[in-house]
VOGU-888580 format. One record per residue (C-alpha): residue number from 1; residue in one letter; x, y, z. Coordinates in Angstrom, 3 decimals. Example, Ala and Ser with C-alpha at 12.3 -4.5 7.8 and 13.67 -1.06 7.14 Angstrom:
<atoms>
atom pado = 1	zati = A	x = 12.300	y = -4.500	z = 7.800
atom pado = 2	zati = S	x = 13.670	y = -1.060	z = 7.140
</atoms>
This chain:
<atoms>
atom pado = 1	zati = X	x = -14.045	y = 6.377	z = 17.496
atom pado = 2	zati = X	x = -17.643	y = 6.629	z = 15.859
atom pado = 3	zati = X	x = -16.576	y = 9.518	z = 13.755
atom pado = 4	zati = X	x = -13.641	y = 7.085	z = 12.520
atom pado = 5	zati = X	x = -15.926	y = 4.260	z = 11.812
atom pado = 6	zati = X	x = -18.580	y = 6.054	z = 10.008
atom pado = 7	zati = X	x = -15.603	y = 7.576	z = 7.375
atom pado = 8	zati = X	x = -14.323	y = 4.107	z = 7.060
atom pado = 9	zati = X	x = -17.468	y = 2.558	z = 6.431
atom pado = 10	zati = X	x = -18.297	y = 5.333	z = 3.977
atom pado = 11	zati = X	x = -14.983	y = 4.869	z = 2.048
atom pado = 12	zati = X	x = -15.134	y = 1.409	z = 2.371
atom pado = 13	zati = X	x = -18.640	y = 1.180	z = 0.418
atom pado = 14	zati = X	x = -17.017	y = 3.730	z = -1.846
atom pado = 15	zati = X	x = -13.909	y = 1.714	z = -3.272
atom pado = 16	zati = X	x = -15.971	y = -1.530	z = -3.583
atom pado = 17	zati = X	x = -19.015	y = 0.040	z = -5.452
atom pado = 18	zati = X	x = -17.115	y = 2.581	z = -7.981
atom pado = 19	zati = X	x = -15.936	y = 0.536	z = -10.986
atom pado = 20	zati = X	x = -12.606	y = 1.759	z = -10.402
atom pado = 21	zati = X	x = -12.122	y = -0.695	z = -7.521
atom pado = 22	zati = X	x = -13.452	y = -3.173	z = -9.319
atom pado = 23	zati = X	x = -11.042	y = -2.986	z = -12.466
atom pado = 24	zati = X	x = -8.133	y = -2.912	z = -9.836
atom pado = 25	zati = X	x = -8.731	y = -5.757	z = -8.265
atom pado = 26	zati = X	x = -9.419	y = -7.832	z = -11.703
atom pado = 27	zati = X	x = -6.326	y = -6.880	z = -12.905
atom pado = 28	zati = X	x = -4.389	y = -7.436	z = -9.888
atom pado = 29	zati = X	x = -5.342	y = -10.887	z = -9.291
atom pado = 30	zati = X	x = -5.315	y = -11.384	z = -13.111
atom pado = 31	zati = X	x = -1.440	y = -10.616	z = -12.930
atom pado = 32	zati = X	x = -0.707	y = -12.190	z = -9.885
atom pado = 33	zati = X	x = -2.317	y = -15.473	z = -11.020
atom pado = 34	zati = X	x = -0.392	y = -15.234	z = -14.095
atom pado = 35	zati = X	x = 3.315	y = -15.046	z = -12.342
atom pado = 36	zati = X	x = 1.798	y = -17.896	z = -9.343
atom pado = 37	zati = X	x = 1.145	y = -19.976	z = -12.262
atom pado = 38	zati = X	x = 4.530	y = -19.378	z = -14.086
atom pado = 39	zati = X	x = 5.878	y = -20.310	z = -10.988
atom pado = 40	zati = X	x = 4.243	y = -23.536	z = -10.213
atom pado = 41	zati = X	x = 5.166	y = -24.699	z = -13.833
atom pado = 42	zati = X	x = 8.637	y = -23.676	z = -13.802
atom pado = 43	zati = X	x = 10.994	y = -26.754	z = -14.614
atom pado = 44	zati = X	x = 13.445	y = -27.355	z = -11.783
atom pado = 45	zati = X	x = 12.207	y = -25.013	z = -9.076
atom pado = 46	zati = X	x = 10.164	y = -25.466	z = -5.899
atom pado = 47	zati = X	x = 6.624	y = -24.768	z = -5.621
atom pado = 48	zati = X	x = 6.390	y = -20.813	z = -3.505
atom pado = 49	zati = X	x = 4.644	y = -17.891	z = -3.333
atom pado = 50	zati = X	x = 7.861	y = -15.909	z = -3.059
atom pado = 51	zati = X	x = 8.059	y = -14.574	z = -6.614
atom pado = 52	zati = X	x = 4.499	y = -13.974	z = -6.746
atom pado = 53	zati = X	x = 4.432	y = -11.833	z = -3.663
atom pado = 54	zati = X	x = 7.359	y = -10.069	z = -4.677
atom pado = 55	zati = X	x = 5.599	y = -9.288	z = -7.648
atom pado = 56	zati = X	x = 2.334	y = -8.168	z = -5.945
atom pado = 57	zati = X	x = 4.336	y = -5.599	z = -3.852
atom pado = 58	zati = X	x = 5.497	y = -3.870	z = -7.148
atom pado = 59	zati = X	x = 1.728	y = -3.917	z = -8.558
atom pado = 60	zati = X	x = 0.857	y = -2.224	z = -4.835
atom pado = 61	zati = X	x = 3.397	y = 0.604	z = -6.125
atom pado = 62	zati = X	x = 0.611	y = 0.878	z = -8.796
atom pado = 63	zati = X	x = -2.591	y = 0.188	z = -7.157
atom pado = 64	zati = X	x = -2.289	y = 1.523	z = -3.788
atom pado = 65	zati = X	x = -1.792	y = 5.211	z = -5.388
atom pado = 66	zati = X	x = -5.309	y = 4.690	z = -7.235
atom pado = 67	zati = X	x = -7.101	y = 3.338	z = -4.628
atom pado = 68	zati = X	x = -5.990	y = 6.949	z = -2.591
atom pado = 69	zati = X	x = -5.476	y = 9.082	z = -4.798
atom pado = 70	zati = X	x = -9.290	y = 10.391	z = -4.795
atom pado = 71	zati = X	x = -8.984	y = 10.056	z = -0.932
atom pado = 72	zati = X	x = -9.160	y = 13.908	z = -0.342
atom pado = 73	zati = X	x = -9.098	y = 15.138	z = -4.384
atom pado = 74	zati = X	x = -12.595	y = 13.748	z = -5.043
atom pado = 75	zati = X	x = -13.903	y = 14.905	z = -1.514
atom pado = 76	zati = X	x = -12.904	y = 18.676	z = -2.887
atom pado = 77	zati = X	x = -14.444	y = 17.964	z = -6.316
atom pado = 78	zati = X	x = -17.525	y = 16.603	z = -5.206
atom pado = 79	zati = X	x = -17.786	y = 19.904	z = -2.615
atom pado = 80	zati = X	x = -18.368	y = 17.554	z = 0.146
atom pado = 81	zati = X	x = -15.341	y = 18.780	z = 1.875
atom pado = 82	zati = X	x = -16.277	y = 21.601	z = 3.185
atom pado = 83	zati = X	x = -18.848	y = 19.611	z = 4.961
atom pado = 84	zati = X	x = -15.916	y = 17.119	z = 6.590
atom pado = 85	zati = X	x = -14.038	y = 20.114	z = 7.480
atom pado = 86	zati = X	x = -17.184	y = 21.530	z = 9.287
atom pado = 87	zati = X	x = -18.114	y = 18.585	z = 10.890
atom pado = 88	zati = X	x = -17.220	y = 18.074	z = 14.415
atom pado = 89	zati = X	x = -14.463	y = 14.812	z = 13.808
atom pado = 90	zati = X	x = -11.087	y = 16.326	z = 13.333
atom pado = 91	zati = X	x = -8.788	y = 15.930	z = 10.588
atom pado = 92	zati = X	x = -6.871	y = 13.282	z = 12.153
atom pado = 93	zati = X	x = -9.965	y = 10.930	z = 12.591
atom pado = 94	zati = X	x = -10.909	y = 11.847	z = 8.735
atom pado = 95	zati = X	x = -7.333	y = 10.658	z = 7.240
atom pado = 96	zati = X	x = -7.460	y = 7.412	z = 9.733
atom pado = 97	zati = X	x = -10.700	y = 6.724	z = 8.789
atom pado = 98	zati = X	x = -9.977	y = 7.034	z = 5.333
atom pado = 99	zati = X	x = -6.065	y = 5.180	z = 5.901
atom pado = 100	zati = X	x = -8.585	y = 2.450	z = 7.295
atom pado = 101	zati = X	x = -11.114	y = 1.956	z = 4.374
atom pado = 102	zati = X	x = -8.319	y = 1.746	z = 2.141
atom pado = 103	zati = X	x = -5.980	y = -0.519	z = 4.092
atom pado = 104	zati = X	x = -9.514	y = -2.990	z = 4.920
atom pado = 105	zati = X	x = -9.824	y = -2.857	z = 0.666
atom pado = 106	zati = X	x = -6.206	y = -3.687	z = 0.636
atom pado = 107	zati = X	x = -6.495	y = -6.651	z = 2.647
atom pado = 108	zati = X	x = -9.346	y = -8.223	z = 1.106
atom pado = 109	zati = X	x = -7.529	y = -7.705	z = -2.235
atom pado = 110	zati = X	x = -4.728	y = -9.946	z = -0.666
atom pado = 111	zati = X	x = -7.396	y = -12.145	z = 0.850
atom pado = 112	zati = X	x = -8.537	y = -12.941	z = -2.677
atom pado = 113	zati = X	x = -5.512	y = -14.345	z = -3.769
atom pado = 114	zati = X	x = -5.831	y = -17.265	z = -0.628
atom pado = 115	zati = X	x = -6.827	y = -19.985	z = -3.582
atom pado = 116	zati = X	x = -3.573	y = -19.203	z = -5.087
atom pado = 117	zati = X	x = -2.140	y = -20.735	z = -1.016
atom pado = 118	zati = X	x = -4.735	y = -23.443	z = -1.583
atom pado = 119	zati = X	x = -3.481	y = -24.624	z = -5.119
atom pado = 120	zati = X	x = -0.149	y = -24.702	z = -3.410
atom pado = 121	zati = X	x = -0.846	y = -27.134	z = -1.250
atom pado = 122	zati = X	x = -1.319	y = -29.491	z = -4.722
atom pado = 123	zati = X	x = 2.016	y = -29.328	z = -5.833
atom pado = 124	zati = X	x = 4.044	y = -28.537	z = -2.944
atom pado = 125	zati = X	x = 4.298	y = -27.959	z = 0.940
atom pado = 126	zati = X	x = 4.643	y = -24.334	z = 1.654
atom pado = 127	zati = X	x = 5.893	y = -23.201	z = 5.020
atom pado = 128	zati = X	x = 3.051	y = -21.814	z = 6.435
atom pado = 129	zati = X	x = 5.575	y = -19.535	z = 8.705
atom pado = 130	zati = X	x = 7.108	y = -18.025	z = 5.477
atom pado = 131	zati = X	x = 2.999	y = -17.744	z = 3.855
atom pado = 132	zati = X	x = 2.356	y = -15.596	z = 6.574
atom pado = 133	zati = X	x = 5.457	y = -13.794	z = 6.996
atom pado = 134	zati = X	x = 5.101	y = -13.081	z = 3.642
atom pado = 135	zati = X	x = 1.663	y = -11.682	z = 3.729
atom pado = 136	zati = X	x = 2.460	y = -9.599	z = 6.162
atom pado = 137	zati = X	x = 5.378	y = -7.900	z = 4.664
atom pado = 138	zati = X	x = 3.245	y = -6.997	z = 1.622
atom pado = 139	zati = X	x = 0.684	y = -6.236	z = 3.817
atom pado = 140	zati = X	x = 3.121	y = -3.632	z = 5.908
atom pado = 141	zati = X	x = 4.603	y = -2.592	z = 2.670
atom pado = 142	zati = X	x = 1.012	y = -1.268	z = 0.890
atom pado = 143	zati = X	x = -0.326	y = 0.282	z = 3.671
atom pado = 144	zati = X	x = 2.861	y = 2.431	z = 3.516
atom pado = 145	zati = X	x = 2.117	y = 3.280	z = 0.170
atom pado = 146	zati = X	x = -1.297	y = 3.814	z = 1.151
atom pado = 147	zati = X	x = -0.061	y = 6.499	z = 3.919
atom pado = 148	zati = X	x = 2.364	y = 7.973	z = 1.236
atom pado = 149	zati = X	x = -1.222	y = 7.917	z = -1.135
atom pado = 150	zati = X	x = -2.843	y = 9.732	z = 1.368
atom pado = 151	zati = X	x = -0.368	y = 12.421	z = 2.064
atom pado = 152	zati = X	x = -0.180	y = 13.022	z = -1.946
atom pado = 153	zati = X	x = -4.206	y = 13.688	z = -2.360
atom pado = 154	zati = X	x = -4.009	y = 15.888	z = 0.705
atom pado = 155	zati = X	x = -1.289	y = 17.714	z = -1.194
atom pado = 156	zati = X	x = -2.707	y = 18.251	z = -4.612
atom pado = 157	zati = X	x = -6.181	y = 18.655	z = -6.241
atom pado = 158	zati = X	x = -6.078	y = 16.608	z = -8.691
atom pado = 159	zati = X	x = -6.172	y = 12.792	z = -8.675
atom pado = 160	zati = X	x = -4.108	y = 12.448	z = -11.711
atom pado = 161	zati = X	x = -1.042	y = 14.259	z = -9.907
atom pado = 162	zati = X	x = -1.911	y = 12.768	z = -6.294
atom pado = 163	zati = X	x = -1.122	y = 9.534	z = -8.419
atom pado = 164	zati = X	x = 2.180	y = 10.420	z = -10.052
atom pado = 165	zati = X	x = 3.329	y = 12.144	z = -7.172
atom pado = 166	zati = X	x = 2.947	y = 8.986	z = -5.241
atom pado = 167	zati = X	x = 4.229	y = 6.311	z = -7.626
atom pado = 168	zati = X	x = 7.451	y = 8.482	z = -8.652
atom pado = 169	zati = X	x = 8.343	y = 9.444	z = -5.347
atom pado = 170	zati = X	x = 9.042	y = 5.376	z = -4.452
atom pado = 171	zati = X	x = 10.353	y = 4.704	z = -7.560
atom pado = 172	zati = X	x = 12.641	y = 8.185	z = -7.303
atom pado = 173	zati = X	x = 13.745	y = 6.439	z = -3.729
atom pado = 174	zati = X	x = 14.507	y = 2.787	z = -5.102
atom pado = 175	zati = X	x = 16.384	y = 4.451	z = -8.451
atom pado = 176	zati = X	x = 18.302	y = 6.478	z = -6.043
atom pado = 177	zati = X	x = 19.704	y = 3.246	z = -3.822
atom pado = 178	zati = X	x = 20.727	y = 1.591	z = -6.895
atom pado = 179	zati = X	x = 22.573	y = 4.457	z = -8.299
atom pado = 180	zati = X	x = 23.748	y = 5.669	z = -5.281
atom pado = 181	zati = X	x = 25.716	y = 2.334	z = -4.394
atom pado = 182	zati = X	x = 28.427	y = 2.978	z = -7.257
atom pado = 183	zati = X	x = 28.584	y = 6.345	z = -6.222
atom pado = 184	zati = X	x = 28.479	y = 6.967	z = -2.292
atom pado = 185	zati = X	x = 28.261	y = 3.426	z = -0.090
atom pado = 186	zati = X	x = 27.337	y = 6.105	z = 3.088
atom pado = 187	zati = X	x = 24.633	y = 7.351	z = 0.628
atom pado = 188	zati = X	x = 23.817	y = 3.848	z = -0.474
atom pado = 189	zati = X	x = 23.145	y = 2.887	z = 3.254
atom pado = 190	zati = X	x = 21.144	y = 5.403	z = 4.161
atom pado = 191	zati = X	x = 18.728	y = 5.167	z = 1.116
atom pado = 192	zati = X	x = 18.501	y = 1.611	z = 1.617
atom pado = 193	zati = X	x = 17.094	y = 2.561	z = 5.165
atom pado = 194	zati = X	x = 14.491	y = 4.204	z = 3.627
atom pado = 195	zati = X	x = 13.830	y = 1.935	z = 0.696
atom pado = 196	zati = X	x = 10.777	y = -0.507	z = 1.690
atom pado = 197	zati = X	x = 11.179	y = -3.545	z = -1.212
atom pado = 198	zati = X	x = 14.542	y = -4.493	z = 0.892
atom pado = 199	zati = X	x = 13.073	y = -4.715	z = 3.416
atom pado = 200	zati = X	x = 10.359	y = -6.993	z = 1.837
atom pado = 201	zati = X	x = 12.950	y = -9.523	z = 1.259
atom pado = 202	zati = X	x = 13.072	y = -10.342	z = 4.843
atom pado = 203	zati = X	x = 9.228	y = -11.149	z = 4.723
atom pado = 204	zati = X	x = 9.159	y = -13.229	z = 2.071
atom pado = 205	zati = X	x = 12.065	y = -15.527	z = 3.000
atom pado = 206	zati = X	x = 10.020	y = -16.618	z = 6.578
atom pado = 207	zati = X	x = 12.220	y = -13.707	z = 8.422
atom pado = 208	zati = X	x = 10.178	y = -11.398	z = 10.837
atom pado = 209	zati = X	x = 12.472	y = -8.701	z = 11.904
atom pado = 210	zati = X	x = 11.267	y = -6.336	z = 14.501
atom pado = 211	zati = X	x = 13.000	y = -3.455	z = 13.121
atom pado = 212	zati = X	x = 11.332	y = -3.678	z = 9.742
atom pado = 213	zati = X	x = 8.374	y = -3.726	z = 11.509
atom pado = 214	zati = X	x = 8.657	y = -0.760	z = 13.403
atom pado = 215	zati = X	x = 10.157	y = 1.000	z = 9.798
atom pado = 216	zati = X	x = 6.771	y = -0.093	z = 8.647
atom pado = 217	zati = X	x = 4.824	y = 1.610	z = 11.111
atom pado = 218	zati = X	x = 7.401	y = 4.787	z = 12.040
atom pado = 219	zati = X	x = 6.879	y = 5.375	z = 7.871
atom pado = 220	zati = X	x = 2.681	y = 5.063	z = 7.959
atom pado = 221	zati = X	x = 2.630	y = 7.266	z = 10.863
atom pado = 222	zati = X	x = 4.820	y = 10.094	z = 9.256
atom pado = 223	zati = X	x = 2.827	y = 10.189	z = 6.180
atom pado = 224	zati = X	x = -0.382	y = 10.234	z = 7.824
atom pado = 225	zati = X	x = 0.879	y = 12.635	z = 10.352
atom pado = 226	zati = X	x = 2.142	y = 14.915	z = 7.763
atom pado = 227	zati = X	x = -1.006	y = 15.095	z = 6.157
atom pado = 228	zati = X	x = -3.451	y = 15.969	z = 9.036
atom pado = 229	zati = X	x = -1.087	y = 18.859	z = 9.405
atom pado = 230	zati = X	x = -1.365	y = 19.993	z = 6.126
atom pado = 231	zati = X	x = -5.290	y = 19.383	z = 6.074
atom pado = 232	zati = X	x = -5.054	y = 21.576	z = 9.431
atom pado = 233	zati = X	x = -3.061	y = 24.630	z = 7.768
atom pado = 234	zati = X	x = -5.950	y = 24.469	z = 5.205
atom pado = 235	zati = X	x = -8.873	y = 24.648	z = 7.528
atom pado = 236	zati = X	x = -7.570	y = 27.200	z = 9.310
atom pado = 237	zati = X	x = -7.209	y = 29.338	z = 6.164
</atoms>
């Protein structure tokens, strides 16, 4: 449990020290603020933080893949993984330590846009059941991508393709359930399974459904589980 600590910790400082990190989470909260205050002015509708956290799950599709992508590619690049792989913690506690620095950046990223929940207050009363439900969903949903991140760097050794790899492959699966519903319903079905902004919906609309949940969690623990393995092959090379 040290072992996993200490890589957190180290990833942690990482992400909010390297400029990177910080122009992610200017432009993040620069967009979201933008479509929070489009909806608070927008004639005729209620005051929510539905279409702004709808909207901050499809910049996670962005960020998440940068803030993993030089998970394991910049470890090689630097040559410091050779030292990881030689150290004593296995390659399990290295991904969850490094699935936990970047989920702990994730939700301070969200955290940040709490005066957004605040300014809400002025011009409407928000169901603080749905607020939370809502978090949560988009908190469930990046840390999926983050996984899916994760699994990409361990993959490839480059951060550039780690970042593709990951961004495509969701938007591959969400093109694929549209297309697939005038083709194949069975098809459609199945890829809507699989398809995590669906599931979202649920979230953001107050609705806590346990089954999402445990898609959540099943998905986060494939992808990391996938890449230990793969980490594994290598060090045994």
């Amino acid at each position: 449990m040290r072992s996993v600590l200490a890589i957190t910790g180290r990833d942690l400082r990482s992400l909010f020290l390297s400029p990177a990190g910080y122009v992610v989470t200017a432009l993040f909260l620069l967009l979201s603020g933008i479509i929070f205050m489009r909806q608070i002015f927008l004639a005729g509708q209620p005051a929510s933080m539905s279409q702004m956290l709808d909207f901050d799950a499809l910049l996670l599709l962005f960020v998440c893949p940068a803030l993993t992508m030089r998970s394991i590619c910049e470890e090689r690049r630097q040559g410091t993984w050779e030292l990881l792989m030689a150290s004593p913690p296995g390659m399990g506690r290295i991904v969850i330590g490094k699935f936990l620095a970047a989920t702990g950046f994730l939700i301070v990223l969200l955290g940040l846009t709490f005066p957004y929940v605040i300014l809400l207050e002025v011009y409407g009363r928000p169901d603080p059941g749905e607020l939370l439900s809502g978090y949560l969903g988009v908190l469930l949903m990046g840390s999926l991508y983050l996984a899916s991140g994760i699994l990409a760097s361990a993959m490839s050794g480059s951060q550039t393709i780690a970042f593709l790899l990951t961004v495509f492959f969701w938007i591959l699966i969400g093109l694929a359930r549209v297309g697939a519903g005038s083709l194949n319903p069975a098809l459609a079905d199945i890829l809507f399974a699989i398809e995590p902004y669906a599931r979202l919906q649920d979230f953001t609309t107050g609705l806590i459904d346990t089954a999402n949940i445990v898609y959540f969690i099943a998905g986060i623990s494939m992808f990391l589980l996938i890449a230990i393995s793969i980490l594994e092959m290598g060090r045994r090379r």
